[in-house]
N, C-alpha and C positions, 0 to 999 in steps of 0.2 A: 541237594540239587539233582535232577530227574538227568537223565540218560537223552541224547535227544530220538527221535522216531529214526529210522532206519530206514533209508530211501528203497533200498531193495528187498524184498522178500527172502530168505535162506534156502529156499526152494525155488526152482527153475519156473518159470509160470508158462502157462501151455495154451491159453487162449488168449490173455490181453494183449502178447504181441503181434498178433495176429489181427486180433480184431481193432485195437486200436494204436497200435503201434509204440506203448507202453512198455517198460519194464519193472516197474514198481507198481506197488499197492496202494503205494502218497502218491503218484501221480492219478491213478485212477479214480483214487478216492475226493481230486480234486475238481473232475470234470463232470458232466451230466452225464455223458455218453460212458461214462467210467462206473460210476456208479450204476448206471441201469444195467451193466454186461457183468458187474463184478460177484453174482450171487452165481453166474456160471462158472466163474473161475473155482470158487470156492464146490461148487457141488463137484468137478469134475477131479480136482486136484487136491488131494488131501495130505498135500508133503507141505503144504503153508503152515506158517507157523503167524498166526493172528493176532497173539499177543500185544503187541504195541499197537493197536488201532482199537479194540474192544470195546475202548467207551466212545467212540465214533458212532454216532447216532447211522451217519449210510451203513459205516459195516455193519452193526446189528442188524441190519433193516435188510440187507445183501446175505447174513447169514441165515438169520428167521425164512429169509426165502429160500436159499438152499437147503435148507432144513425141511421146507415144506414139499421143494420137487421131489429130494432125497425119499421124506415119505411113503410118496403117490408112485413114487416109479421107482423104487429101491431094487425090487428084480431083473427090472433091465438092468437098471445102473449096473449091479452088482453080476451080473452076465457079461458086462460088457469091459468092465472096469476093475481089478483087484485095487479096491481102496476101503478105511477104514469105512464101519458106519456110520453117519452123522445121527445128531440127536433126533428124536420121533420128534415130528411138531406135523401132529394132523390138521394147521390150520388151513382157509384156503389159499388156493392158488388162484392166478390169473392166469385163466385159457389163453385169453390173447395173446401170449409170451411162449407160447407152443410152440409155434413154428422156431421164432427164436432157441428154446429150448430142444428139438428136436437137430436144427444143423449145428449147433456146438456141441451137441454129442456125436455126431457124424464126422465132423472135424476134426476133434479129439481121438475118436476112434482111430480115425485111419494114418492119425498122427503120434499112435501109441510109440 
């Protein structure tokens, strides 16, 4: 018999409470608005431990894109952030999630 998911993360989460008043990775993983914010948790925060959601189609889909900003902006990242590297995935990104993408590191930042 399987273990059940784990409502909380092991690690403190640094934007989903914020942004959508969340404390867990099954609650975000539950909602639209959860899911479209959850590939910044993940680029920003690298003390999550992912495990028990992995074959969740959003979180791969939430990782692959953290993967992908990780990428393209790994210099700032890593300028701004001591966190580990994520994996290279040169694929594309959506410009449109820029702005998005730009005030959740600003937020994060100044919430180090």
């Amino acid at each position: 018999m399987s273990e059940p998911i784990s409502e909380h993360s092991t690690a403190p989460l640094k934007l989903l409470p914020a942004y959508l008043g969340t404390d867990s990775i099954s609650e975000a993983l539950r909602t639209v608005q959860g899911q479209r914010v959850l590939w910044l948790e993940i680029l920003i925060n690298d003390q999550l431990d992912l495990a028990p959601w992995r074959s969740d189609p959003a979180m791969q889909q939430a990782y692959q894109t953290a993967c992908r900003w990780y990428t393209q902006y790994r210099r700032v990242l890593s300028s701004l952030f001591e966190r580990a590297p994520l994996p290279v995935n040169s694929g594309p990104i959506d410009f449109r999630d820029y702005r998005l993408f730009a005030e959740a590191v600003y937020f994060a930042y100044a919430h180090r």
